[in-house]
C-alpha positions in Angstrom: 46.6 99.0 9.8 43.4 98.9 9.7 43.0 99.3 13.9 45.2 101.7 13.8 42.5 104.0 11.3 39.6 102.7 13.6 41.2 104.4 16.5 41.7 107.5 14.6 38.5 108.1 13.0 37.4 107.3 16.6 39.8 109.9 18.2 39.0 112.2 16.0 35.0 111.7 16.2 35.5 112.2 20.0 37.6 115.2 19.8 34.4 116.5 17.4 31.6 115.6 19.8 34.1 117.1 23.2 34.9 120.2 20.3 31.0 120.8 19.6 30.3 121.9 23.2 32.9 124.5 23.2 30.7 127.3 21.4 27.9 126.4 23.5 29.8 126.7 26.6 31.9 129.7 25.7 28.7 131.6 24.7 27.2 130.6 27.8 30.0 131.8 29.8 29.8 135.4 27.8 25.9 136.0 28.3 26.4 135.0 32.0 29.6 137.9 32.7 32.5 136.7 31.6 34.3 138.8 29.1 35.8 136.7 25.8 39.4 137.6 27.2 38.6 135.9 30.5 36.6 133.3 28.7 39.7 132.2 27.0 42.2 132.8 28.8 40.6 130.9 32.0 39.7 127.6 30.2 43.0 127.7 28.2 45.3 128.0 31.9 43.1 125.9 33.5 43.3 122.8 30.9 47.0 123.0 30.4 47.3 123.4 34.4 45.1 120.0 34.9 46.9 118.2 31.7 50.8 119.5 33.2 49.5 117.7 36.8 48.1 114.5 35.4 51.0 114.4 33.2 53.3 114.7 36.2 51.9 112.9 38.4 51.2 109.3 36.3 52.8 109.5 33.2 56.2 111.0 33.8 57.7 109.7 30.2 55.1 111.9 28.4 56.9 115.4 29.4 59.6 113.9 26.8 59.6 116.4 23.5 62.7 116.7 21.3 63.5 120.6 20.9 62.7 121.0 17.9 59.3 119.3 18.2 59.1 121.8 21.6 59.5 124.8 18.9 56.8 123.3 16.6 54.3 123.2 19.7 55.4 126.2 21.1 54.6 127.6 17.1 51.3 125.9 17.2 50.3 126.7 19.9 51.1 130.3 19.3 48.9 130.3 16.3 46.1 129.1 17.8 46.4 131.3 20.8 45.6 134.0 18.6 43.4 132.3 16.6 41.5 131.2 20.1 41.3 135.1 21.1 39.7 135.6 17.2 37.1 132.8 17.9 35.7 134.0 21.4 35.9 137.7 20.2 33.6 136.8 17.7 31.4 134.2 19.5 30.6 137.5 21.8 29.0 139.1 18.5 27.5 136.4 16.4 25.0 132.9 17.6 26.7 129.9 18.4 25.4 127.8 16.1 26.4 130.2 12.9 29.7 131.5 14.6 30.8 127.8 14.7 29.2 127.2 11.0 31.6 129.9 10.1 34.7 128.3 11.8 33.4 124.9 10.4 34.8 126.2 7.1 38.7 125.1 8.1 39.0 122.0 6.1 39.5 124.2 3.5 42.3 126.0 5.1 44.1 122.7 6.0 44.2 121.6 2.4 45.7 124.8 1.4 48.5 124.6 4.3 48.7 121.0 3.4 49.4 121.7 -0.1 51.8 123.8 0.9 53.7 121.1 2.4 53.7 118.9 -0.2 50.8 116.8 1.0 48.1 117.0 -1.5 44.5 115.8 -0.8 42.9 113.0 -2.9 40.0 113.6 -5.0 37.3 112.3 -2.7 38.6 114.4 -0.2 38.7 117.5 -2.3 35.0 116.7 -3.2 34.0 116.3 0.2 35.7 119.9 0.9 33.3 121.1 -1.6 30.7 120.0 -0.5 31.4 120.8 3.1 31.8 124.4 1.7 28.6 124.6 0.3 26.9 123.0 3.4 28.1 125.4 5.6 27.5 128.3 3.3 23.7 127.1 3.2 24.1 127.1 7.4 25.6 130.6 7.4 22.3 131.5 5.9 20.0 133.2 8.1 17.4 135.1 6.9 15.7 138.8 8.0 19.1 138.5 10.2 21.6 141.4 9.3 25.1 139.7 9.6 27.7 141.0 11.5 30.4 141.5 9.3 33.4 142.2 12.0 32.4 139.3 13.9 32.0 136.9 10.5 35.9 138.1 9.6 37.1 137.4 13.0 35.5 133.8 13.3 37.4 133.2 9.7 40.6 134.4 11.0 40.1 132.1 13.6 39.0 129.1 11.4 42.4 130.0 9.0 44.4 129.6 12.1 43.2 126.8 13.7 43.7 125.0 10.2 47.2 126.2 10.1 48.3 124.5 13.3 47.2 121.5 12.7 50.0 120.3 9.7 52.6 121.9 12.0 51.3 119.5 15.3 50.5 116.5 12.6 54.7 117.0 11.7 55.7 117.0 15.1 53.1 114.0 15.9 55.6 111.7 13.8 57.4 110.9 16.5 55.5 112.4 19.6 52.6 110.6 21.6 49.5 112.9 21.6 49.3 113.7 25.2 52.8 115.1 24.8 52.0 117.4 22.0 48.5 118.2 23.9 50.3 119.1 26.7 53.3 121.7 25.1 50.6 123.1 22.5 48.0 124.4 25.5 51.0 125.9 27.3 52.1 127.5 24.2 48.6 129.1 24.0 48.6 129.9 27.4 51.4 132.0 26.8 49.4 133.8 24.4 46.1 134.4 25.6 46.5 135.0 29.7 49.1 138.2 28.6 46.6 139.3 26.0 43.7 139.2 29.0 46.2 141.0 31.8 47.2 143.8 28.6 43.8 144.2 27.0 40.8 143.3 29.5 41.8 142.3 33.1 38.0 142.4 33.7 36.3 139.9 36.4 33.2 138.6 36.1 30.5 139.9 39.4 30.4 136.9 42.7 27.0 135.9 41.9 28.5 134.9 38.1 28.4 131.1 37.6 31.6 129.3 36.9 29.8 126.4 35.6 30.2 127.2 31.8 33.7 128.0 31.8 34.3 124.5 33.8 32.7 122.5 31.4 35.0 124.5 28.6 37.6 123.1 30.5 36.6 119.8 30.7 36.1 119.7 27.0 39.4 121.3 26.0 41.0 118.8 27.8 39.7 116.0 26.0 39.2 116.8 23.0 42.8 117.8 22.5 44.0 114.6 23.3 41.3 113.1 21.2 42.5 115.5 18.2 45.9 115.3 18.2 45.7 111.3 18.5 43.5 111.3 15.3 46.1 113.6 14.0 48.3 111.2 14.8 46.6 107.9 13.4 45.1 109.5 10.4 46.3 113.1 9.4 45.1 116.7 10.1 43.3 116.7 6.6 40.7 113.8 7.4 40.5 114.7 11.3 39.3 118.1 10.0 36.7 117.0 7.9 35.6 114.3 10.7 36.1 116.9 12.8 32.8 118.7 11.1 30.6 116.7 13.4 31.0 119.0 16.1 28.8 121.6 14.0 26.3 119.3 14.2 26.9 118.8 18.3 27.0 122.8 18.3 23.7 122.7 16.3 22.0 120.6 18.5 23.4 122.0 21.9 22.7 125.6 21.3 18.9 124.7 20.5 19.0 123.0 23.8 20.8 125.4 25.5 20.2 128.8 23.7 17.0 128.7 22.4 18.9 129.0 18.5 17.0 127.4 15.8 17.7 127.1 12.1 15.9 127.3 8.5 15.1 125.0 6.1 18.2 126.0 3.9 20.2 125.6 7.0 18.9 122.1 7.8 19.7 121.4 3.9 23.5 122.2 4.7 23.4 120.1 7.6 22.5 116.7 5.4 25.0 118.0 3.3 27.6 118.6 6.2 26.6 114.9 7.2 27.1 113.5 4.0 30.7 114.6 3.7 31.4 113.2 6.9 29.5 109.3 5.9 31.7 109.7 2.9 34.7 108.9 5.2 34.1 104.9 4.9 35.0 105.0 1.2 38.4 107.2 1.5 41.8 105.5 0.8 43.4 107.5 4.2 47.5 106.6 4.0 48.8 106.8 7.5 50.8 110.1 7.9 54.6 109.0 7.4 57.9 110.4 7.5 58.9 110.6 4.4 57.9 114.4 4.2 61.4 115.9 3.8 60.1 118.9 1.7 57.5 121.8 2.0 57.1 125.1 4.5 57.3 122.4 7.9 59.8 120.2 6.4 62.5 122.0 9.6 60.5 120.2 11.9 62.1 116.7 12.4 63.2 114.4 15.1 66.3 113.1 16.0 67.2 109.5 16.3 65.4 108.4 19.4 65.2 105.1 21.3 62.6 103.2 20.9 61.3 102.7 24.6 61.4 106.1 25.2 57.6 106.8 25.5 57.1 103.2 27.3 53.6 100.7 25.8 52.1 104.4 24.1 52.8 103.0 20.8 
């Protein structure tokens, strides 16, 4: 038991620290030429194109998904499509740091869907989404910066839909490795965001544009949603969210580096806060996600009897 919750507050650290590049990348990749369609729509096709190969290729026995567990990815990945398209929209009009402060805020989302499925949080973990709340809303503030309001709302929308895919792969993750719900939930959002690019944009970045930004978002997305949907896996969606808050403080750090963004003394306050909701991890009770969730809005998705070998030494 207790390796089993090392490897997922692992997994899920990981998946933070792969997670926490992303803005920085993708914000790179905008300045430089790319448009936020092409942005997204090129990392997304290119990480499920590399996962679908390696998957192929040496480890056959993970392309394996019961149908309705193909539906739940297929939803998930849906979900986040859109909310993927949301996200770089708005990391073309707001900083990386306080675009991903503002997306940082999906904890709060995941409780609520997780409520809504009958899985309640416990009271150290609704504490620590409080106080995760107000940390970021001391990051969010910048001052003699006008805000821009569009972009704000569409990095929530994003934040509310990334928070709402996670109890729908965490159901399907009962019974399906994390490389095989990876793999469906990236296609899924493939489907989403390389139409939306061909019908809304279809613009090319110039020859001389570097590619290197967008092929380090790949390289991250890979990762970390392996990383994220094994901590998913070993420990929940609710505390691989809230672990998942480090990669605020990755994006932080990164787009000083990188982008030259720096922060106030109110928004270095919410970052001790931030960090203190993640240390508190060590003293949560964190059950291991069961089965026994036969109620609530995911409660359709559930496996059929399957052999035990089926996925070979994964488990």
């Amino acid at each position: 038991m207790q390796k089993k919750l090392t490897a997922g507050i692992t997994a899920a650290f990981s998946s933070a620290l792969f997670l926490g590049l992303a803005p920085v990348f993708g914000k790179l990749a905008i300045t430089q030429g790319f448009s936020p369609f092409a942005v997204v729509a090129l990392r997304t096709s290119f990480a499920a194109v590399i996962l679908l190969l390696v998957i192929t290729i040496f480890y056959r026995q993970y392309l394996y998904i019961f149908p309705v567990g193909l539906i739940g990815c297929g939803l998930a990945g849906a979900i986040n499509g859109f909310g993927s398209l949301l996200y770089y929209l708005a990391l073309a009009r707001l900083d990386a740091s306080v675009g991903q402060l503002l997306y940082s805020l999906y904890p709060f989302f995941v409780a609520i869907w997780l409520i809504l499925d009958h899985q309640p949080p416990t009271r150290l973990t609704f504490f620590r989404i409080g106080l995760a709340t107000i940390a970021v809303l001391l990051l969010t503030s910048v001052p003699d910066q006008s805000t821009d309001l569009i972009g704000v709302f569409m990095m929530i929308g994003a934040s509310i839909l990334y928070a709402m895919h996670l109890p729908i792969n965490q159901r399907v993750l009962y019974e399906v490795p994390a490389p095989t719900v990876a793999l469906y939930t990236l296609l899924a959002m493939s489907a989403v965001v390389v139409p939306a690019y061909l019908l809304f944009d279809r613009a090319w970045p110039a020859a001389n544009t570097p590619w290197l930004p967008v092929f380090g978002l790949t390289f991250v997305t890979v990762f970390s949603r392996i990383a994220l949907f094994l901590g998913v896996k070993k420990i929940g969606g609710m505390q691989t969210a809230l672990l998942g808050l480090a990669e605020l403080l990755v994006a932080i750090l990164f787009s000083h580096i990188l982008l030259g963004e720096n922060l106030s003394l109110l928004q270095w306050l919410g970052a001790v806060g931030l960090g203190l909701s993640l240390i508190l991890v060590m003293y949560e009770n964190i059950p291991p996600p069961t089965h026994s969730g036969k109620t609530g809005w995911l409660s359709w998705i559930r496996a059929p009897d399957l052999p035990n070998d089926i996925f070979g030494p994964y488990e």
